[in-house]
LOZA-791937 format. One record per residue (C-alpha): x, y, z; residue in one letter. Coordinates in steps of 0.5 Angstrom, whole numbers, plus 500, padded with zeros to 3 digits. Layout:
# residues N
XYZa
...
# end
This chain:
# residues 688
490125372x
486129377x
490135376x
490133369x
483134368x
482141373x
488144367x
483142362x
477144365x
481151367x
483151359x
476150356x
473156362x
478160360x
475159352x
469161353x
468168352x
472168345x
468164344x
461168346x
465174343x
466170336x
459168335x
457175336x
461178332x
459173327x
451175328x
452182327x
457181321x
451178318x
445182320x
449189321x
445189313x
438190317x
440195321x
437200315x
431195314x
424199313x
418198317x
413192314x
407188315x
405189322x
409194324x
405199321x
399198326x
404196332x
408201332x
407206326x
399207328x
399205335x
398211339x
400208346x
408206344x
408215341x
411217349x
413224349x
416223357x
418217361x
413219367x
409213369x
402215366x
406214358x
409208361x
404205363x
400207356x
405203352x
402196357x
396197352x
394192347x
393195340x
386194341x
386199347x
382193351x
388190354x
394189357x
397185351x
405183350x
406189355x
414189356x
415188348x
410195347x
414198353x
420196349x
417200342x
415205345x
422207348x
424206342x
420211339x
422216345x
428217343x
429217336x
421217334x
421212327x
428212325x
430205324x
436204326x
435204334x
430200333x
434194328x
440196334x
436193339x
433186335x
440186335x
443186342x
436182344x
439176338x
447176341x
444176348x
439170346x
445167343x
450168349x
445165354x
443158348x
451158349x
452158357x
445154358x
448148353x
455149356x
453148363x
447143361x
452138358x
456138365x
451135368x
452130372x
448125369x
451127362x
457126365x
463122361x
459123354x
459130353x
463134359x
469135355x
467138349x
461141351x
465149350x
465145342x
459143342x
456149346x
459153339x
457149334x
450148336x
450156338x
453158331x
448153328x
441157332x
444164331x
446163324x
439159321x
435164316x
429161320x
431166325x
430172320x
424174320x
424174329x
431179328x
430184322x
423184322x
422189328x
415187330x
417180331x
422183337x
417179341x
419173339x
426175340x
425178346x
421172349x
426168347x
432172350x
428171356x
426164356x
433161355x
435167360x
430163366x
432156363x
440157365x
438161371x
434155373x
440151371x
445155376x
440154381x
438147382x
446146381x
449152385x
452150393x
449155399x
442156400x
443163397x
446163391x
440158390x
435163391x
438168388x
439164381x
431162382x
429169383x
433172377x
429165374x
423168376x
423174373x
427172366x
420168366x
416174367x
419178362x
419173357x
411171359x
410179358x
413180351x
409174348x
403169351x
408163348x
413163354x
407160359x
410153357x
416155361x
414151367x
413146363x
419145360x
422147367x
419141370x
421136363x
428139363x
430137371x
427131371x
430129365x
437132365x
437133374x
433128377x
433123372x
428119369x
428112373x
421110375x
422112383x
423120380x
418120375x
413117380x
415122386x
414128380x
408125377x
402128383x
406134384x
408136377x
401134374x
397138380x
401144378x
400143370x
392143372x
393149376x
396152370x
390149365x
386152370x
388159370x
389159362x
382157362x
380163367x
384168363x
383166357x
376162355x
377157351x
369159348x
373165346x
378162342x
375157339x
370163336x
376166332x
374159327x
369164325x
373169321x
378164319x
378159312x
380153316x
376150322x
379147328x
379140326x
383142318x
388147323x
391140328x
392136321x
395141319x
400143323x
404136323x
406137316x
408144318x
412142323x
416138318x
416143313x
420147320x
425142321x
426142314x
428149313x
433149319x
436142315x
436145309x
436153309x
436155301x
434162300x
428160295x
424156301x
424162306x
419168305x
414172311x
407168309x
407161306x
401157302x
400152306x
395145302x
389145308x
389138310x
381137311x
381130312x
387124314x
388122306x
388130304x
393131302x
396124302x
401127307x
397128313x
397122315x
404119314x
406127319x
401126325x
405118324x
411121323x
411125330x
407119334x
413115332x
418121335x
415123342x
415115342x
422114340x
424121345x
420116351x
423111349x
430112350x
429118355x
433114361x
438112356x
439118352x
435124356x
439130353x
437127346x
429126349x
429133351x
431136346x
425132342x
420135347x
423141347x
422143340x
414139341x
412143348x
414150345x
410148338x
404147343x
401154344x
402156336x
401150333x
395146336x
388148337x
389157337x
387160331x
392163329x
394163322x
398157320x
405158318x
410164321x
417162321x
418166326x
415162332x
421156331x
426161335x
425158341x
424151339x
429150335x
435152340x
434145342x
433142335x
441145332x
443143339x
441135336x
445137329x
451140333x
452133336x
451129331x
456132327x
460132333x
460125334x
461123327x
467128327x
469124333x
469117330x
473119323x
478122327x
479116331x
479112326x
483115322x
479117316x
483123315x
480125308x
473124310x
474128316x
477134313x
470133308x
466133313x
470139317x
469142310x
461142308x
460144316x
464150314x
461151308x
454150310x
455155316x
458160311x
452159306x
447160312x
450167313x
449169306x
442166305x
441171312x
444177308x
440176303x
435176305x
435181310x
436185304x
429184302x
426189308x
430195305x
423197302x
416193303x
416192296x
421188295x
417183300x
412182298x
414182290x
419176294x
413173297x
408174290x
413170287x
415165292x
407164295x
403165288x
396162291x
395167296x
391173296x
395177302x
401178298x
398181292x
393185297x
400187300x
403188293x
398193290x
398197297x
406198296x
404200289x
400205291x
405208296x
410209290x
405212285x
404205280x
397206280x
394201274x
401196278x
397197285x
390195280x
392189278x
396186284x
389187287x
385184282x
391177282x
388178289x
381177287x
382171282x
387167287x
380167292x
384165298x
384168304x
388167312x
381170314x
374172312x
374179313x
380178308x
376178302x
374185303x
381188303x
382188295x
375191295x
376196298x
382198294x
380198288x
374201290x
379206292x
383206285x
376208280x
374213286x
382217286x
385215280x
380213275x
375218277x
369213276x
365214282x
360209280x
365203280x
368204285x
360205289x
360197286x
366195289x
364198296x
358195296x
360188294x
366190301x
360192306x
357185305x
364182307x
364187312x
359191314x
361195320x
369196317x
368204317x
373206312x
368203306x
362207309x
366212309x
370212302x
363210299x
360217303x
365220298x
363217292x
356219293x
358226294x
363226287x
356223285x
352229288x
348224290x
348228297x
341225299x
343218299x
351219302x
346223308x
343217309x
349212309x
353216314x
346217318x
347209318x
355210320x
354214325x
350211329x
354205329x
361209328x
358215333x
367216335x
369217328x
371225327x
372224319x
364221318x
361228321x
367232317x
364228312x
356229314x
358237315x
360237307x
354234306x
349238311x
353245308x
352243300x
345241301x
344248304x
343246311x
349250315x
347250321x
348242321x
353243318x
355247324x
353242327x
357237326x
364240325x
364241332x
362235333x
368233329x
372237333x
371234339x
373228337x
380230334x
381238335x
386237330x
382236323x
382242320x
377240315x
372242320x
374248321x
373249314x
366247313x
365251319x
368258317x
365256310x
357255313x
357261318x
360265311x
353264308x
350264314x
352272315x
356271322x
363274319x
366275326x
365268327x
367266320x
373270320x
374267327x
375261324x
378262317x
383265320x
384259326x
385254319x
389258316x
394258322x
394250320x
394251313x
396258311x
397256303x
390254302x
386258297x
380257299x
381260305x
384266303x
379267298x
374266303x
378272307x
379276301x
371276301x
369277308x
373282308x
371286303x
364286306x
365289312x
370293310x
375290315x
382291311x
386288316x
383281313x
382282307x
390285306x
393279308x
389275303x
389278297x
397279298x
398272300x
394270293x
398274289x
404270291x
400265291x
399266283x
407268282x
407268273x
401263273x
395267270x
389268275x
384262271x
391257272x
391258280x
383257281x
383252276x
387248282x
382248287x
379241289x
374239284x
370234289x
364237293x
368232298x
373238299x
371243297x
367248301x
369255297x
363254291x
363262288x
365264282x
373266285x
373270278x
369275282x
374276288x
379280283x
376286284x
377285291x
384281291x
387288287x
384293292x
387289297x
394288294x
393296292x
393297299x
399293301x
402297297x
400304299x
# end
């Protein structure tokens, strides 16, 4: 029987790399749609407009830049922002390697689930109820996880490799610990604990939620290594509980809870309405892992606010619910400590993101690590019902279940495809998630901005007005988005600058101090040739916003259309300063020292633009005419040919009449009509 056993078990070891080879084959077949997946949401601010990530070299000067958070105030998510910007120094903003790595991260999360399931279910306290089918149970339960549409948004949505990621490296540290605590020899003890150690430094560096690692730790080896008997739990009681002291103290100190509780203010839920939330939302979860139709998944969710124990009626029965689950998980936690675990687990990694944080309510995205131990659950149920039908003959219904397993597993798949097919375009998205969460502003907010981006002008208006009449918000600050953009609509597209001033004004109430409204209603005064009062708006904005090159490009308009070209001078500088890449400022101050008569300067710094921009009209109308003046050839050729060609069969009214039209853009105010005479002798000379 020994022996007979030993074959068995060399059998099952021998299975377990088809069967890792099997899953991760299954995975890259049903993601390998998103590997042309396009940017959305936060990745625009995270990767797209985030400087930090944007290496040119691997010295550690830009490595260490990419630890910076977004906010340029602190380490934040170091390792996941390393990872982008790794990305981007390799092949800049082209998708694919950026999917190929959320891939590779999703099969080594799966690879891990397996191996820390395979290698739990053999310990000796589970010994005799799973041990001989735990490569089977390790499958179905990996297969069940790693294909679950609730894993989309942490695969294919590309900022969301912090979640992945952490999770890669959470399983990674729990199966390392799990090698430790059982391996023989002193040795090969620390050496698993030490690859432990960093697997959770590397997961606690790509997203805060891996701080519950220790804890989960501690719960797993007490549980599922020691045991849960009386005498285990009391030896375990002090010490455990000095260390989860020590961890609450250290998280105060880093994090100040006073800080955090601050973030209510911005928010459309007090803490209170957030914690009788989230047990409805938990539910809802689980139910989107047991029933995983394609019309329940989408990136944000409407969420009923519960603000008070009967409102909805089913908060209550949902804080009940969970009471009555961690009670059941206590309960038999000595008699089925793996069925006790995998309840805790799901619970414990919930804590930072379900609890007291104000965080917004709902992503799906955040059950990527609780639930590898919620489909573990399902993965033996099933295999125990299997197990009873085939022992007692119930062939038939046997071959039924088999059946559904496989078909369930399949429909899984396919729901991840298709959606996957839904990150080929931002639009698509957010048309998805219009549909699917119609009370929300955000998504129609979301939706006008993709409108706009394709040129649908009124579409965009009218997903930014849905947005206002929905009147609901994740944030305060929110409100002022649809404002703004369709402050921005009547200010470009319907050239109604008076409106849009209103829809500005009304987005500054909100927020006051968010310096594009200052800016875009700066540009509205100017269009209005109200330059007086927009004087005074970004007299006000820059003192505020001192760091902003567009405000001072924007006030050296100003300052140069009000006569004033010396502070139009002024400020350019200043703009070039804090960007020596914007050209506007050039503009202005080739055009200011034009009218103030320095023309070595103005050539100077015309010719500087012109390097940058060198089809612009203005420019070269204003070379044309400098170099008419001070009877400098050299300028005025090049100009006047350029023009000429700029012109092509067009007549001269034709290309003129393609100037800018706003004072915001345009510096060059004289008659161009009156530069032909030069612009010809120009061009006689070229051809002399």
């Amino acid at each position: 029987m020994p022996s007979l056993l030993l074959i068995r078990n060399q059998y099952t070891f021998s299975l377990i790399p088809l069967y890792i080879f099997a899953v991760c084959v299954f995975i890259i077949v049903i993601y390998w749609n998103s590997i042309d997946g396009s940017f959305v949401f936060d990745d625009t601010q995270n990767i797209i407009s985030n400087p930090n990530i944007h290496i040119q070299t691997l010295d550690w000067q830009s490595i260490k830049g990419t630890f910076e958070s977004i906010r340029n105030t602190s380490f934040d998510r170091p390792f996941a922002y390393l990872t982008f910007g790794l990305n981007y120094y390799f092949h800049e903003f082209d998708v694919f390697g950026y999917h190929l790595v959320n891939l590779i991260v999703h099969c080594l999360s799966a690879l891990f689930l397996y191996l820390f399931i395979f290698h739990t279910l053999r310990l000796p306290i589970l010994k005799g109820r799973y041990e001989e089918h735990a490569a089977t149970i390790a499958l179905l339960a990996t297969v069940l996880w790693a294909t679950s549409p609730i894993q989309v948004t942490a695969v294919t949505y590309i900022v969301q490799r912090m979640a992945s990621m952490a999770g890669m490296f959470f399983i990674m540290a729990m199966f390392f610990y799990l090698k430790g605590r059982t391996a023989q020899g002193i040795w090969r003890k620390v050496s698993y604990f030490i690859i432990c150690f960093i697997a959770g430094f590397l997961s606690l560096a790509t997203k805060e939620n891996a701080a519950l690692l220790p804890v989960v730790l501690f719960v797993f080896d007490l549980l599922l290594i020691q045991g849960a008997t009386r005498e285990n739990i009391r030896k375990n009681i002090l010490w455990g509980g000095a260390a989860l002291l020590c961890l609450v103290v250290v998280a105060f100190i880093v994090t100040n809870p006073l800080n955090i509780l601050s973030g209510y203010n911005n928010r459309e839920f007090t803490l209170t309405e957030r914690l009788l939330t989230q047990p409805r939302i938990l539910i809802f979860y689980v139910s989107l892992m047991l029933y995983p139709v394609m019309d329940r998944f989408t990136l944000i969710h409407e969420v009923q606010l519960s603000t008070s124990l009967f409102t909805p009626w089913t908060t209550l029965p949902a804080i009940l619910f969970w009471v009555g689950v961690v009670g059941f998980a206590l309960y038999i936690v000595r008699k089925r400590p793996l069925i006790s675990f995998c309840i805790l687990f799901f619970l414990i990694n919930h804590l930072i993101e379900s609890s007291f944080i104000p965080l917004e309510l709902i992503f799906e995205h955040r059950n990527y690590i609780p639930s590898m131990t919620l489909f573990l659950l399902v993965a033996i149920g099933i295999f125990q019902l299997l197990e009873y039908l085939k022992t007692n003959k119930k062939f038939l219904a046997y071959g039924f279940v088999a059946l559904l397993l496989c078909f369930f597993i399949f429909d899984q798949g396919h729901t991840v495809v298709k959606r996957n097919e839904l990150f080929h375009h931002p639009l698509y998205i957010w048309e998805d998630n219009a549909q699917k969460a119609p009370g929300l502003s955000r998504t129609y907010t979301n939706l006008g901005l993709e409108y706009w981006a394709l040129g649908q002008y009124e579409k965009a208006k009218q997903s930014y007005l849905r947005a206002i009449e929905a009147d609901r918000y994740h944030r305060h600050s929110l409100r002022a988005a649809p404002l703004i953009n369709l402050g921005s609509y009547y200010l470009y597209i319907a050239e109604d600058p008076v409106t849009a001033i209103e829809y500005f004004e009304q987005a500054r109430e909100i927020r006051p101090k968010y310096w594009p409204i200052w800016y875009r209603q700066s540009l509205a005064l100017i269009h209005l040739d109200e330059l007086e009062y927009a004087a005074m708006v970004l007299e006000q904005a820059t003192q505020q916003i001192q760091t902003n090159a567009d405000f001072h490009v924007l006030y050296s308009f100003v300052h140069l259309h009000s006569g004033d070209e010396e502070r139009a001078v002024l400020h350019a500088r200043q703009a070039m300063l804090l960007n020596p890449e914007n050209s506007q400022a050039l503009k202005v101050m080739g055009e200011a020292h034009r009218r103030l008569g320095n023309h070595d300067q103005a050539i100077n710094v015309w010719q500087d633009f012109l390097r940058r921009n060198p089809n612009d009209l203005e420019a070269h109308l204003s070379l044309v005419d400098l170099g008419s003046r001070t009877g400098r050839n050299e300028v005025l050729i090049p100009s006047a040919v350029r023009l000429l060609s700029l012109k092509g069969e067009q007549t001269w009214e034709e290309l003129f009449s393609t100037l800018p039209k706003y004072k915001s853009e345009l510096v060059f105010t004289d008659d161009p009509m009156n530069l032909l005479p030069p612009i010809r002798q120009g061009v006689d000379l070229a051809m002399q």
